[in-house]
C-alpha positions as CSV (number, residue, x, y, z in Angstrom):
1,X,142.3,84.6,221.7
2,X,145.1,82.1,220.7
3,X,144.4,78.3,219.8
4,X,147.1,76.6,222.2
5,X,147.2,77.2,226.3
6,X,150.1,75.4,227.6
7,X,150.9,75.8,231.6
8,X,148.1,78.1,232.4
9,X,145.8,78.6,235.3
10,X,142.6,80.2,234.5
11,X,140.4,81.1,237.4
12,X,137.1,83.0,237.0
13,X,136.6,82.8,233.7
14,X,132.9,83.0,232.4
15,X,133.7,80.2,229.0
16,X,129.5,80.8,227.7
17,X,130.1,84.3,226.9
18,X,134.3,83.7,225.4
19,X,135.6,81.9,223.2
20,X,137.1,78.3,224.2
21,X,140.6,77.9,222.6
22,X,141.4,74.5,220.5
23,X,143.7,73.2,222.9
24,X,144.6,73.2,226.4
25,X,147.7,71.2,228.1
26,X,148.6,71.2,231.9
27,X,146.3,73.8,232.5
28,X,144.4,74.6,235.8
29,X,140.6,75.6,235.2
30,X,139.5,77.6,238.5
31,X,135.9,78.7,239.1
32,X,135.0,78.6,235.8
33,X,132.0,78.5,234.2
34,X,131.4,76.1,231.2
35,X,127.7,75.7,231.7
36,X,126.1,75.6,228.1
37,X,129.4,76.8,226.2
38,X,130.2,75.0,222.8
39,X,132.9,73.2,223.5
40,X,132.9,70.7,220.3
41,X,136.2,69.8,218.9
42,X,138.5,71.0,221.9
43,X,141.8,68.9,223.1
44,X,141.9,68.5,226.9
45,X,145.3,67.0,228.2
46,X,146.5,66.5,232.0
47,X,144.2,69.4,233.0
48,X,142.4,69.8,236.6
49,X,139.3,71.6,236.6
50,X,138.3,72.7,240.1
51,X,134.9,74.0,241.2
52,X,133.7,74.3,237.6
53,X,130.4,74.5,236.2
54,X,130.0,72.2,233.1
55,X,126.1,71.6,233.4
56,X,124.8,71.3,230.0
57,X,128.3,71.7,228.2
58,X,128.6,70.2,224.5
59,X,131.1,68.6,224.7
60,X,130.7,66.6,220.7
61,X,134.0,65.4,219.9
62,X,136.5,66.8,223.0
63,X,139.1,64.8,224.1
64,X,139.6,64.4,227.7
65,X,143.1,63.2,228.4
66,X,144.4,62.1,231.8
67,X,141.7,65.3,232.7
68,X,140.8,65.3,236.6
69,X,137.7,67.3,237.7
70,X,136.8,68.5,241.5
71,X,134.1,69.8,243.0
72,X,132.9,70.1,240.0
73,X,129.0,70.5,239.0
74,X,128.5,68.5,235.4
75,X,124.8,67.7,235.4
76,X,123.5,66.3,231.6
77,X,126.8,65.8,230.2
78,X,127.0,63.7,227.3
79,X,130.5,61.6,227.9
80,X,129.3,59.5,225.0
81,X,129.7,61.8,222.7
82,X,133.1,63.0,223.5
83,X,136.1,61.5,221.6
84,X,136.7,58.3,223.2
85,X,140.4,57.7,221.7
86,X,142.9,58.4,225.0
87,X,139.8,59.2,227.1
88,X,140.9,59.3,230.5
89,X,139.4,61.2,233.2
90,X,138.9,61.0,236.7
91,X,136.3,62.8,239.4
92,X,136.6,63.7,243.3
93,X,133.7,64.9,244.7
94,X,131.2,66.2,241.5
95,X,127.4,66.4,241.1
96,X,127.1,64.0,237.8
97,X,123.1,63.4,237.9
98,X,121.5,62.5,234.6
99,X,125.2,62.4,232.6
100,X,125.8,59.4,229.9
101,X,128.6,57.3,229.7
102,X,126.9,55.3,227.1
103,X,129.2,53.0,224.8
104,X,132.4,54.7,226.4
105,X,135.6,53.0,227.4
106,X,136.1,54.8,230.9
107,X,137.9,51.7,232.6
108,X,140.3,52.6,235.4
109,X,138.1,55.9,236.1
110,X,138.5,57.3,239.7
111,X,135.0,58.4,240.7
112,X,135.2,59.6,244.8
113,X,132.8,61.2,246.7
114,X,130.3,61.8,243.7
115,X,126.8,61.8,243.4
116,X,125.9,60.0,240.4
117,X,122.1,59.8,240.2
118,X,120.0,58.7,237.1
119,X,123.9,58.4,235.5
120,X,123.7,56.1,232.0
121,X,126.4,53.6,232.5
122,X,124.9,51.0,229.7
123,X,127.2,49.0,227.8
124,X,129.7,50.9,229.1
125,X,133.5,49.8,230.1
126,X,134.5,50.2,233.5
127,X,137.1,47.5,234.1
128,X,138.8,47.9,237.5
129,X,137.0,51.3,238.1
130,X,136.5,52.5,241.3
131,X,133.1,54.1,243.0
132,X,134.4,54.9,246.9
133,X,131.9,56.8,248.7
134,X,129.6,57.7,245.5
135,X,125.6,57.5,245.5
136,X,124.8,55.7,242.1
137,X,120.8,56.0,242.8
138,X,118.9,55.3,239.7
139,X,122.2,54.9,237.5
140,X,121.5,52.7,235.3
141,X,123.8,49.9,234.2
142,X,122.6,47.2,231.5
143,X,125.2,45.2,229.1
144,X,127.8,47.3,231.7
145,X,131.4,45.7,232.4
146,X,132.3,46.3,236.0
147,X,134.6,43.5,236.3
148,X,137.3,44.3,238.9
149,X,135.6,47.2,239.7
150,X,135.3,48.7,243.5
151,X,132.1,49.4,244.4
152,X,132.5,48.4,248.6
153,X,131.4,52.3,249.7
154,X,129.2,52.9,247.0
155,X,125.6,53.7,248.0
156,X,122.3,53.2,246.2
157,X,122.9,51.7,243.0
158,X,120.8,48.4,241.7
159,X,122.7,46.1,239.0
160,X,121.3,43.2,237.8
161,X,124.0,40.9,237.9
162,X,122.5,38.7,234.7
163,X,123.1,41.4,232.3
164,X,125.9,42.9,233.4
165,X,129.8,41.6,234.0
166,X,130.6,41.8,237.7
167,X,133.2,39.4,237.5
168,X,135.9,39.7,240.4
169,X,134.2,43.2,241.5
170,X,134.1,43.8,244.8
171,X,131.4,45.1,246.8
172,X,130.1,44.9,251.0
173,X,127.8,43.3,252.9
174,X,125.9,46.3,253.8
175,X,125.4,47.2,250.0
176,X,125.1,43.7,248.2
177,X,121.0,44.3,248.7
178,X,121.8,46.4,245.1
179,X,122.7,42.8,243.7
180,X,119.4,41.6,244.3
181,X,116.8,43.9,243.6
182,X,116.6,42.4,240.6
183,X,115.1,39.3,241.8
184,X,112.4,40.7,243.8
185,X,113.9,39.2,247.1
186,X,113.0,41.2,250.4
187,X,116.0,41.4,252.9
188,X,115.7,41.9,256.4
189,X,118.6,44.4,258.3
C-alpha cells in the first residue's frame, strides 16, 4: 500500500482489517469502516468522510486538517489525544456519544445536526463555535470557553455559567433552562 493518497475517493473500504496509509490529502472516505483500526500518527488534510464508522478508532497523534465528517458514527473517540497543531474539523449530522474534546483548541468547529451525548467538552476551546440543532445531553462542560459560540437550537445540554466562559454566546429562550440547572431553580413552561 503506498504512504501518500492525494485526490482519491475510497468507498467501501474495511480500514480494521488494511493497512491505513501515512497520509491522505483531498481525499473522499465513503462507507468506510475505521471502527477500532490503529490509526496513530496519520495526516488528514481537507478530507470528507461520509457515512463512516470511526467508533473506537485510535486516533493518538492524527492530524485532522480542515477534515469534515457526515453521517458519520464516531462513538469513544479520543479528540484529545489527536495532534492539536492545525486541528480543524467540522461535523453534519454524526453520533459523537461518550467522545473527548478535553484540552483541545476546536474553536470555529461546525457541529450540525449531531447527537453529542455524555461528550467531554472540559477546558476545552470553542470560541465562536457553533451547535445548530445538536442534543448535548450529559456533555459535560467545566473550565469550557464558549464565548461567541451558537448554541440557540441546541437541545439538552446544562452549563454552569460560573465555571465556564459564555461571554457574548448566544442561546434561546426555550433552551436558557440549561443555564440554570446549576442553581437548582425550577422553571415553569
Amino acid at each position: 500500500m503506498k504512504n501518500y493518497y492525494q485526490d482519491k475517493t475510497i468507498k467501501d473500504t474495511n480500514f480494521k482489517d488494511n493497512t491505513i496509509a501515512r497520509e491522505y490529502d483531498s481525499c473522499n472516505f465513503i462507507n468506510c469502516n475505521f471502527s477500532k483500526a490503529d490509526m496513530t500518527g496519520v495526516v488528514i488534510t481537507h478530507c470528507l468522510f461520509e457515512n463512516c464508522n470511526l467508533s473506537s478508532a485510535n486516533i493518538n497523534n492524527v492530524s485532522f486538517q480542515q477534515v469534515v465528517f457526515k453521517s458519520c458514527k464516531m462513538l469513544g473517540l479520543q479528540f484529545d489525544e489527536c495532534n492539536g497543531l492545525g486541528l480543524t474539523v467540522s461535523f453534519v449530522k454524526c453520533v459523537l456519544d461518550h467522545s473527548s474534546f478535553y484540552q483541545t483548541n476546536i474553536s470555529e468547529t461546525t457541529f450540525i445536526g449531531c447527537q453529542l451525548k455524555q461528550v467531554d467538552f472540559s477546558y476545552a476551546d470553542l470560541t465562536e463555535s457553533v451547535f445548530d440543532l445538536c442534543d448535548l445531553s450529559s456533555a459535560v462542560f467545566d473550565r469550557t470557553n464558549l464565548s461567541k459560540s451558537n448554541l440557540i437550537t441546541a437541545i439538552h445540554f446544562s452549563i454552569d455559567p460560573t465555571k465556564n466562559n459564555i461571554t457574548k454566546a448566544k442561546f434561546s429562550s426555550t433552551n436558557i433552562r440549561g443555564l440554570l440547572d446549576c442553581f437548582g431553580i425550577e422553571i415553569e413552561s
